[in-house]
C-alpha positions in Angstrom: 0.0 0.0 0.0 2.7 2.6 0.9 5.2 1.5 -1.6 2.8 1.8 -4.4 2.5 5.3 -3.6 5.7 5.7 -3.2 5.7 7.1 0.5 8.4 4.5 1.6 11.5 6.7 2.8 14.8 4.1 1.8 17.0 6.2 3.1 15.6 6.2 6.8 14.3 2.3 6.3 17.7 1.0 5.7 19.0 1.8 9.0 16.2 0.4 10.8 16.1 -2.5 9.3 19.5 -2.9 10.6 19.3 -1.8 13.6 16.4 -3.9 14.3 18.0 -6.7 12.7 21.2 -6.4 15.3 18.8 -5.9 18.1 17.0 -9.1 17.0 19.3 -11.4 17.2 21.2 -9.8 20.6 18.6 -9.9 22.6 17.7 -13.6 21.4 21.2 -14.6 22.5 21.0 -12.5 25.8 17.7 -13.7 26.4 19.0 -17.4 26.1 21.9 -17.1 28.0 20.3 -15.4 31.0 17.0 -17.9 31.0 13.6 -18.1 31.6 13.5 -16.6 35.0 15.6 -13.7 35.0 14.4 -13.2 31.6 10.4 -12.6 32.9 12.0 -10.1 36.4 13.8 -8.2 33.7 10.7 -7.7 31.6 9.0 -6.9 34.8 11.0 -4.1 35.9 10.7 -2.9 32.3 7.7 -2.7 32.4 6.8 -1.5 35.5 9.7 1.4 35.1 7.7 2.3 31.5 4.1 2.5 33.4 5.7 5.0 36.0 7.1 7.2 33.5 4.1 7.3 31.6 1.7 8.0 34.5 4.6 10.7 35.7 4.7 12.4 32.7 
């Protein structure tokens, strides 16, 4: 839909395709190396810090 109409920006995509591409595979490897447990505290404290901020802000 947006590439037919030409309103895809290559020049910004390509970066971010990287970037999300490194990112990706990172935090698959972190993820698996630092397991199942620590893995669900870490997303918990994520979360819980992004909740704050918004409700502060």
């Amino acid at each position: 839909m947006f590439l037919n109409k030409g309103l895809v920006n290559f020049a910004a995509a390509a970066p971010l395709l990287l970037g999300m591409a490194l990112g990706a595979h990172l935090g698959a490897k972190y993820a698996l190396k630092i397991g199942d447990a620590k893995l669900r505290i870490l997303f918990l404290i994520i979360v819980a810090l992004s909740s704050a901020k918004l409700l502060l802000t």
